[in-house]
LUMKEDREN-931070 format. One record per atom (N, C-alpha, C, O): residue in three letters; x, y, z. Coordinates in steps of 0.05 Angstrom, whole numbers, plus 5000, padded with zeros to 4 digits. Layout:
% LUMKEDREN-931070
AlaXYZ ...
% end
This chain:
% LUMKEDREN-931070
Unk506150404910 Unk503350454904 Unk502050234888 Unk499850134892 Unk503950154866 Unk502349904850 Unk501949684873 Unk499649594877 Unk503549624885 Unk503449314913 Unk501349434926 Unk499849244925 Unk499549664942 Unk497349704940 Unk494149684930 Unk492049614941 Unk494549754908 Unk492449684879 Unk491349494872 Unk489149404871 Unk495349384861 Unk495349254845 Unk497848984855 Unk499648934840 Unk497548844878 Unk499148624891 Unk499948464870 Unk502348464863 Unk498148294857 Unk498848124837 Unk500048254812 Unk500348074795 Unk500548414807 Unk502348514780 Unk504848654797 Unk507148624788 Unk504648764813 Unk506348904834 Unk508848684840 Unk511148744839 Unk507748404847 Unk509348154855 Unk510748104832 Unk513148054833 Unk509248094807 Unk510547874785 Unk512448164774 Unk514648084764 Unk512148454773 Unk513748594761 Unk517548514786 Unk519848454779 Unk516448564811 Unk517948494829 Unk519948254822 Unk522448264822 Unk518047984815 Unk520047834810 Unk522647764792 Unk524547614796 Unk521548014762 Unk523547924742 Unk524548204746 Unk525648244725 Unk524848384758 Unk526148594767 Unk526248784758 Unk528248934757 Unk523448814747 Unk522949074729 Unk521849244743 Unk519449244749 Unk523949454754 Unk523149624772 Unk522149824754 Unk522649864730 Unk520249984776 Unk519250254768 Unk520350484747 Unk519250604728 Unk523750524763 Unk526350624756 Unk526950604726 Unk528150794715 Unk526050384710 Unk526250374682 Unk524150434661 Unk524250424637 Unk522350504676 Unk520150634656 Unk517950904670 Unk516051024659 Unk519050944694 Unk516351114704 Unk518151374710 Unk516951574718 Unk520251384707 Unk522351674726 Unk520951844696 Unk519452034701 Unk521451754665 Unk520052004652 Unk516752114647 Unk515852284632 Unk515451934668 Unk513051984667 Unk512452254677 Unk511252434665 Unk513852254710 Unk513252424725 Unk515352734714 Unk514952974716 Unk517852534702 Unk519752944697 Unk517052994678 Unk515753194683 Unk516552874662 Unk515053024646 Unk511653104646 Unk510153214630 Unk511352974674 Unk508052954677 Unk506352794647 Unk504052834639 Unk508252654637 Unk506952544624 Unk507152604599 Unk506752404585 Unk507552794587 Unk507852944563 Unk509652754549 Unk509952804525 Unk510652594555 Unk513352454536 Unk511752124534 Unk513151924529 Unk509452104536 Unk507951824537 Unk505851934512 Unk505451824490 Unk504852144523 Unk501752214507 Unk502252404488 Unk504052584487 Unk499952344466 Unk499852634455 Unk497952904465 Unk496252924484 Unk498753094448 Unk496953364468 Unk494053294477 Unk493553284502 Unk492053244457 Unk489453154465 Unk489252994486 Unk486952994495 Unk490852834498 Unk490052644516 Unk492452844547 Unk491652804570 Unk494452984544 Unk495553054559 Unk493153244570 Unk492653264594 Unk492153354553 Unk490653624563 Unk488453494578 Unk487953614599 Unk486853264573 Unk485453184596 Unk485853004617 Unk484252874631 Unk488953024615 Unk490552914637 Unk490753154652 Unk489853174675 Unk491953334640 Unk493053534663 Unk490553734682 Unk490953894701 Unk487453634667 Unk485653754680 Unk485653654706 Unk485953784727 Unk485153404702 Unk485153314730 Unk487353294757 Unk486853304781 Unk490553264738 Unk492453374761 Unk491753714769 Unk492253804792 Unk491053824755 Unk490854084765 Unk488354124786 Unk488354314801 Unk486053914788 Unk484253904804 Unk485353804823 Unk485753954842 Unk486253474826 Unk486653214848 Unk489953384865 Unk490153364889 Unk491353484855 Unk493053554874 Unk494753334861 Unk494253174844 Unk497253404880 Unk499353234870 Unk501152984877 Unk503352884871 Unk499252924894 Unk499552524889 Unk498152444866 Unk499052224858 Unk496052554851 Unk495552394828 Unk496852244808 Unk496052034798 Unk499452404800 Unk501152254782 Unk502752124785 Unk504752134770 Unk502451924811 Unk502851734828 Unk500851484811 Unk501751314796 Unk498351514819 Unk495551454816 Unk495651324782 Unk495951084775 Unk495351534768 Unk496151574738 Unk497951344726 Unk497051184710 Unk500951334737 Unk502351144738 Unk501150804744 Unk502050614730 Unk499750764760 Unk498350534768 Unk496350434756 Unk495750194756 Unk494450714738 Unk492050814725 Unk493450594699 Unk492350394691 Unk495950684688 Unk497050634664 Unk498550324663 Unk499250204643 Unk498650254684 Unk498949944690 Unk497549744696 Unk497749504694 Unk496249864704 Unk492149784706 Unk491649664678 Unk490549444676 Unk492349794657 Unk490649804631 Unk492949624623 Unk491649484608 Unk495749504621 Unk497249424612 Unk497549054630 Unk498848854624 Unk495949124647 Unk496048904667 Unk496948564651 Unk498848404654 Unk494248564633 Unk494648234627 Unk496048204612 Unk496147974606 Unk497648334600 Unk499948334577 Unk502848344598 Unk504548194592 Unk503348494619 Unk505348474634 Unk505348274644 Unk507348144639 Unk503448174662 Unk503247874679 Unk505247734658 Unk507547674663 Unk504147684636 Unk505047424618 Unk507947584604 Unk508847424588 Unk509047744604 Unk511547774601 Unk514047854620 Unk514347974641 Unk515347734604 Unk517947774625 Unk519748074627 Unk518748294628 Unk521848014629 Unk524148224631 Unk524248344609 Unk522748544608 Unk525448304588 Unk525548364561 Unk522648414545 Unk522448574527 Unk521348314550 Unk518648334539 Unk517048574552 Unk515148684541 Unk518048614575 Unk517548914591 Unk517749074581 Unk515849244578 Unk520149104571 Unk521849344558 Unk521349424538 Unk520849654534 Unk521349194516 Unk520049294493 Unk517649444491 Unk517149644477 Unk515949294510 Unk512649434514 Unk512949694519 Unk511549854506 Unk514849784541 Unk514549974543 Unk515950254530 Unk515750494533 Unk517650024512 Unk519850274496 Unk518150334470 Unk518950514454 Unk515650184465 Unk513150334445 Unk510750204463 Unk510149964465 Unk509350434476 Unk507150364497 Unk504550354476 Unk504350454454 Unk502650174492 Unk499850064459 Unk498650264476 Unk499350354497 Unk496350344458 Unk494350504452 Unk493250454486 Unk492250244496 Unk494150764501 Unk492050794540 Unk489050904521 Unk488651004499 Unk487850834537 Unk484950964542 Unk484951184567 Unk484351144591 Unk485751394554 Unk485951604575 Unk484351654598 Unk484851664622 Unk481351684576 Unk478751744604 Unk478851594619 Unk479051644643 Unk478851244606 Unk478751144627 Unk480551094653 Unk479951014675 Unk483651184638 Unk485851264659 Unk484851374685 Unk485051334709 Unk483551544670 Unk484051874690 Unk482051804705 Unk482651904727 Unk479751674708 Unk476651674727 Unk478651414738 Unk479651514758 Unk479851144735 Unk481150924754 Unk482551064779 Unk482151044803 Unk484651234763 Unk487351454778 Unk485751694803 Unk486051764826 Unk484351724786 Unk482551954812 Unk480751734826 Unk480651844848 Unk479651574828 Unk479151344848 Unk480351224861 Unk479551124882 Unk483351194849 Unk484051064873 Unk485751384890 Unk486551384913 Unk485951524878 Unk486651694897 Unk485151774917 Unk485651764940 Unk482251894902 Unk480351894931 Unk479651654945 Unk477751684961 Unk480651434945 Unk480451264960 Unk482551134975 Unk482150944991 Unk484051194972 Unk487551194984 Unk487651325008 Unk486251535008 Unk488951275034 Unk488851465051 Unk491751715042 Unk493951625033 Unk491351955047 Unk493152195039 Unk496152055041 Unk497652055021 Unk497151925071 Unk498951915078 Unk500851765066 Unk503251795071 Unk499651525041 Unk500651405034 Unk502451445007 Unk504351314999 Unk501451605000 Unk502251814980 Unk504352084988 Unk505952204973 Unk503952115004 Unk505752315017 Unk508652345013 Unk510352185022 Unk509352644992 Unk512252584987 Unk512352974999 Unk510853164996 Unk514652955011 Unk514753205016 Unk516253445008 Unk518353505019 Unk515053604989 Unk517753814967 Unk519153954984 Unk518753995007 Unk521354034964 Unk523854174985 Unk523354484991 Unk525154634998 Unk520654554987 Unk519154784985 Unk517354855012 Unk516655075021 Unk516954605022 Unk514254525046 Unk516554535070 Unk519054515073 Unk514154605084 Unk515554605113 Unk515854365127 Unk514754215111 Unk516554205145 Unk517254005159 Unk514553945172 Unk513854125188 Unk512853745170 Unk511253665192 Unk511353685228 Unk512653545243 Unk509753875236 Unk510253845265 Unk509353555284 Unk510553395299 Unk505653585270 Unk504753395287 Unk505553105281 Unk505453005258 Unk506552965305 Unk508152695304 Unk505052505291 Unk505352335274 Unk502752565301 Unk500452435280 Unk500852445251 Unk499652275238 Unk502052595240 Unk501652555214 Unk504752595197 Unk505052695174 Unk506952455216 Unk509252445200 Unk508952155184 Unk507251985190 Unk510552135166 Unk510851865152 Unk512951885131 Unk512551765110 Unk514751995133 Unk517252085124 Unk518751955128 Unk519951945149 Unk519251785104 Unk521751535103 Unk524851595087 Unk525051685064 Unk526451555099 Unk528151565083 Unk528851385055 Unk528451145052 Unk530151615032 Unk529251455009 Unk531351205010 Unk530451044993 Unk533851095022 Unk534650795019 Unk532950665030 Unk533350435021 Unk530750675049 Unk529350475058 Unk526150525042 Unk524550335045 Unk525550695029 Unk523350735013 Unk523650535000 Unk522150345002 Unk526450544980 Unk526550384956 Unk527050084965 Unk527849914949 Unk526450024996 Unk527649724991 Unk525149625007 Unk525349415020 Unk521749855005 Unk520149725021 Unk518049724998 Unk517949924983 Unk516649554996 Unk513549494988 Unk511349614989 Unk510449754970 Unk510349595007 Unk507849795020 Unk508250015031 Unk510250095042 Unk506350135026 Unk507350405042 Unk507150505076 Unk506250375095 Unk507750625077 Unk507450735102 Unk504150915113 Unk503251085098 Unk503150865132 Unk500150955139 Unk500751205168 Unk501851145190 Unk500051425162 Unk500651535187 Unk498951485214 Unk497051345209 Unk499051535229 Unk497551585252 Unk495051675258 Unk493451585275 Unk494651875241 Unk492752085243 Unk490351975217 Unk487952005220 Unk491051905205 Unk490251725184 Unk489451455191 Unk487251375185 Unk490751325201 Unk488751065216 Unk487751165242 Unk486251005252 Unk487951315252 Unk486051465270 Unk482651425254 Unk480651295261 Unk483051565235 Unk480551665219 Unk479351385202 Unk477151395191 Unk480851165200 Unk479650935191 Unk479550725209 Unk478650495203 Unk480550805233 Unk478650655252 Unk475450735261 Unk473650575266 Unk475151025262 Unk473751125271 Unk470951035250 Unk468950935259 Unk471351095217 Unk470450995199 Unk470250725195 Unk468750665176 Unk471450495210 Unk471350225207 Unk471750125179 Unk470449955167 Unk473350245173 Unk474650265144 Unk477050095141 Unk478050075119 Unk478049965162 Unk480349805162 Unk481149595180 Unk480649645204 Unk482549355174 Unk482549075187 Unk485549185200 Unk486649345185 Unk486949115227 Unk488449195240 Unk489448905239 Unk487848725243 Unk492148845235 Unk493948565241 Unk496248615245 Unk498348685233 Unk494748515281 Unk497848495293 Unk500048345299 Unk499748175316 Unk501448365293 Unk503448085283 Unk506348055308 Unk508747985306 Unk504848125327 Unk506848175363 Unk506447875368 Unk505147715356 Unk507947855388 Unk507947565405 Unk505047555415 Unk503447735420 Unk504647275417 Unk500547225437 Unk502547335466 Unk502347135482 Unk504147525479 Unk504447515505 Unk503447835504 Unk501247915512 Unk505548005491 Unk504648255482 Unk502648325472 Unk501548535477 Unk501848145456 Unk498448235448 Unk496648145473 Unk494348225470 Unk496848055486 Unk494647975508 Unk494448145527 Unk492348205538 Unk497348235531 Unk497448465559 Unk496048775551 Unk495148915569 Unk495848855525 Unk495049075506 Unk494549045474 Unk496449025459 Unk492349055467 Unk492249085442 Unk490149235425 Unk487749175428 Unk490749395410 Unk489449545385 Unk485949425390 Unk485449185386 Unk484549545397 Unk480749455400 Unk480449355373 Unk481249495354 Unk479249085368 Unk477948985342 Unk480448875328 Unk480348745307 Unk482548925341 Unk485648695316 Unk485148505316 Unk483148425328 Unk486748345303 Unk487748035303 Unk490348015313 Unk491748215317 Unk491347705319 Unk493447725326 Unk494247485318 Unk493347265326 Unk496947545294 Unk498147345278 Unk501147385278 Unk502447505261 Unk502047265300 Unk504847255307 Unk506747215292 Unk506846985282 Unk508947405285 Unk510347335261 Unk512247085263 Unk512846955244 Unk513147045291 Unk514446845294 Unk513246565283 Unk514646365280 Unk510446565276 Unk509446375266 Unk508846305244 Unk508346075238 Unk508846575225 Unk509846545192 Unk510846405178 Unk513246415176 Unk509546225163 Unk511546165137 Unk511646395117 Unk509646515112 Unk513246435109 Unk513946655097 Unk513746555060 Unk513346705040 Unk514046275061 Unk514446075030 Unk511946055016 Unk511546004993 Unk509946105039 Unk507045965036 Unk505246215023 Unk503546335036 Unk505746245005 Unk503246435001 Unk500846464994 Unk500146564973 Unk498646355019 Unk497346275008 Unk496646415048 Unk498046385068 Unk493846575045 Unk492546675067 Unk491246385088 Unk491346365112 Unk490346245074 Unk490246045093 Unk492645915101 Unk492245675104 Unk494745965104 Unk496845875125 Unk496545985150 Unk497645875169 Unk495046215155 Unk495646435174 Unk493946285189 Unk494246355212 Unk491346025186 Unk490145915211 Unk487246035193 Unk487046155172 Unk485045945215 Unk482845945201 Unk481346205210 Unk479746295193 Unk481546335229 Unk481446595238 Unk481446845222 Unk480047015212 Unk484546755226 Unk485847045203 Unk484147055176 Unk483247235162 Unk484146815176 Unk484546725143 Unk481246885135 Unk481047055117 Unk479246795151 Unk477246865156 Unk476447225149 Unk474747325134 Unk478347345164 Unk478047565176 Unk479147685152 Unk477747865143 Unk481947615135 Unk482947855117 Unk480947715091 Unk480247865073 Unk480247465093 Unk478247525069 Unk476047705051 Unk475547785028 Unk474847695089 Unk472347935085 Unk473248185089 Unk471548365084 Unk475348275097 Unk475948565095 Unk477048585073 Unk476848815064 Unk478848335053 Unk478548385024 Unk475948465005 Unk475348664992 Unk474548215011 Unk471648315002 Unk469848575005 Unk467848624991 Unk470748705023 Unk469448905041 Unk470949215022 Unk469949445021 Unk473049135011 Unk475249385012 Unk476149535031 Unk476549775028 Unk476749385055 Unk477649495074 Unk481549625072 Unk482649655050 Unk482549665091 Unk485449825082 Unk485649555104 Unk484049505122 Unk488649375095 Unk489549215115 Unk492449355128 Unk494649365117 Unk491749445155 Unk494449545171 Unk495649355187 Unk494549185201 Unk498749395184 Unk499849195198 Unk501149345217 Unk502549535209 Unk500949305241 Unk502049305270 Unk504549205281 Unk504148965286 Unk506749275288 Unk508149145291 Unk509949215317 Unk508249355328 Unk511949235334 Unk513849255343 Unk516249315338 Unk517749405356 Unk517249255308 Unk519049275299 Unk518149315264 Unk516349195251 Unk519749505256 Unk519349595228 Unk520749365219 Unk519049215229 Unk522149235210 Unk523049095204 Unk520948825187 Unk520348755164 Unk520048705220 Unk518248435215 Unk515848555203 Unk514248415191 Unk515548805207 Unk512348945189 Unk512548905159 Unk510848755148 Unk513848995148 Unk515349055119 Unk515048805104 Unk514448795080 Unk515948515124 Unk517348295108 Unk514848155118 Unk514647925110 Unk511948265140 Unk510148035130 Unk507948325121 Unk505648305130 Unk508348515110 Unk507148615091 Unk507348525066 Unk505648455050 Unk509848545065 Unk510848355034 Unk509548085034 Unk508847995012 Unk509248005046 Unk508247605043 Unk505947735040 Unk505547725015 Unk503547885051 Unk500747905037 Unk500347935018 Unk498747805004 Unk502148175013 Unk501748224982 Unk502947934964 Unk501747874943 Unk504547814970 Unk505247634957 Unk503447344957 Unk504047114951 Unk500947454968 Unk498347204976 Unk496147344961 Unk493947244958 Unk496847594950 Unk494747744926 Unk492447924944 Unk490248024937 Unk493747924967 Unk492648134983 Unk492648434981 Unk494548534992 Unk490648624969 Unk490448864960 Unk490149054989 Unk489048985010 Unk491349304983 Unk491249494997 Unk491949445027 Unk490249445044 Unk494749395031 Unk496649325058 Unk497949515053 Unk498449625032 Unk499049605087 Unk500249875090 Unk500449795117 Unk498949665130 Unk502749915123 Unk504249885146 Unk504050135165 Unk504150365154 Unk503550115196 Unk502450255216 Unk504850455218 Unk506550345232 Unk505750715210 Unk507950855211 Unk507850955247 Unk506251085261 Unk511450745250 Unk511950795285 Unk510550625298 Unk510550645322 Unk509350475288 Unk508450085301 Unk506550265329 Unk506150495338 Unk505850015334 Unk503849985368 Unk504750205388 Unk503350365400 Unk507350165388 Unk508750395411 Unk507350695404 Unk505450805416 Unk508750775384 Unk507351005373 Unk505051095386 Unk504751275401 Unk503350895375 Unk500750995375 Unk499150885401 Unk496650875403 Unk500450815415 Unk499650835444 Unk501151065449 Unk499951255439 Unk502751125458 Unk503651325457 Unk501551605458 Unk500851735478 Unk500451665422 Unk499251885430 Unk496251835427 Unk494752015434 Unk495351585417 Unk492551545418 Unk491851275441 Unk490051135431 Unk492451205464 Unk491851085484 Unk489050935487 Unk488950685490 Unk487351045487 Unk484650995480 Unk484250825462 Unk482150705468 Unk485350715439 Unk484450585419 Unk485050325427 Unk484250125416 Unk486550345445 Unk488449975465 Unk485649885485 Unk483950005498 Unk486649565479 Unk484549415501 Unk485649205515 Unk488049135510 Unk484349075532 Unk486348825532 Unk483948545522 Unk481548565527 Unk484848375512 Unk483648215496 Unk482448045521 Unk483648005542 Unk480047945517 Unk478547785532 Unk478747475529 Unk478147325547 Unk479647385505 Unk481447145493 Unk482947195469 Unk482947395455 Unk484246975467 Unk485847035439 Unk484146985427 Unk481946865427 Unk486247145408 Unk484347235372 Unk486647195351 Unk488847305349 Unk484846965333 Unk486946925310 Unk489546795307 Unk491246805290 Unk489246625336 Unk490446425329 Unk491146175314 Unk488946105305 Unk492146065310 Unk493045815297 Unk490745595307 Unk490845365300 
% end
């Protein structure tokens, strides 16, 4: 969720390997209660009791948000300490960031499923990862049914990262097409991708659009989801069950391209 948000602090926590795992597991046993005192829990917990419960997801990101320019510039050890006596949150302003980006988040990405809930039927709105591959991916997962609804909204830049042979014969109405085989992966820097792309994820940065990546294989999705974010590209999320999928059950949304797009 922070590589969403927050790419550039998301990257640099990534690089010195300060995972989540070392400071956020007592946020959530405790909803927080073991960070704050009562006055500020209590108008914490108003709002989890309103927003539902991806918020303290949200909250978490809300609280790294506010810690941002002091993390950038520290390392490993300098992490730790920060966070083994955390400086003075500004709660309100926590809580109105955390409930924004939740109402602005698509559901799916947030999606954790209790051992209480029933199993998802409709294949539109699975996105249920297993947790060894959760923990070794970046971005999240976007369901079906959910970029359904931000295409329809024009709420989101589609990049598809298939061969120019496969994307020509069928492709997603309105994508791009940025072949992963053609990636530098070293380069992080959005103008590598050609002047097109480069073009295109700018203004859907500017725009706040959601950037979905398309793929054929989960695999190559993940590892050039990761390079956006690692070019300071906000709000990337990966197409859960790639192109197939979703031809599959949404057909209609496929075209075939009249020239290439987003080439080199």
């Amino acid at each position: 969720m922070t590589a969403f948000h927050e790419p550039d602090l998301a990257t640099h926590l990534h690089e010195i390997n300060f995972v989540p795992e070392l400071f956020a597991i007592p946020w959530f046993l405790t909803m927080f209660s073991h960070v704050f005192p009562l006055h500020k829990i209590v108008h914490l917990w108003d709002a989890l009791l309103v927003e539902g419960t991806s918020l303290p997801l949200f909250m978490g990101v809300g609280i790294l948000r506010q810690l941002r320019v002091t993390l950038l510039e520290s390392g490993f050890n300098e992490c730790i300490l920060l966070f083994s006596d955390l400086p003075e949150i500004d709660i309100g302003e926590c809580v109105k960031e955390s409930i924004e980006m939740c109402r602005s988040s698509p559901k799916s990405i947030s999606y954790r499923r209790f051992t209480n809930e029933p199993e998802i039927k409709d294949p539109m709105d699975i996105v249920e990862v297993p947790m060894d591959v959760l923990l070794t991916e970046i971005c999240p997962h976007l369901s079906l049914s959910d970029f359904f609804s931000l295409v329809c909204q024009d709420k989101c830049c589609v990049v598809d990262i298939r061969s120019n042979l496969l994307y020509e014969k069928s492709c997603i109405d309105g994508s791009i097409n940025v072949p992963y085989s053609g990636v530098h992966l070293g380069q992080h820097e959005l103008r590598s991708l050609g002047l097109q792309p480069f073009k295109t994820l700018t203004e859907a940065i500017k725009t706040k659009k959601i950037i979905v990546i398309a793929s054929a294989e989960d695999e190559t999705a993940h590892l050039f989801s990761e390079y956006l974010v690692k070019c300071g590209a906000p709000r990337v999320c990966v197409l859960h069950g790639g192109v197939s999928a979703l031809h599959s059950h949404v057909p209609s949304l496929f075209t075939v391209p009249t020239k290439k797009n987003g080439q080199k």
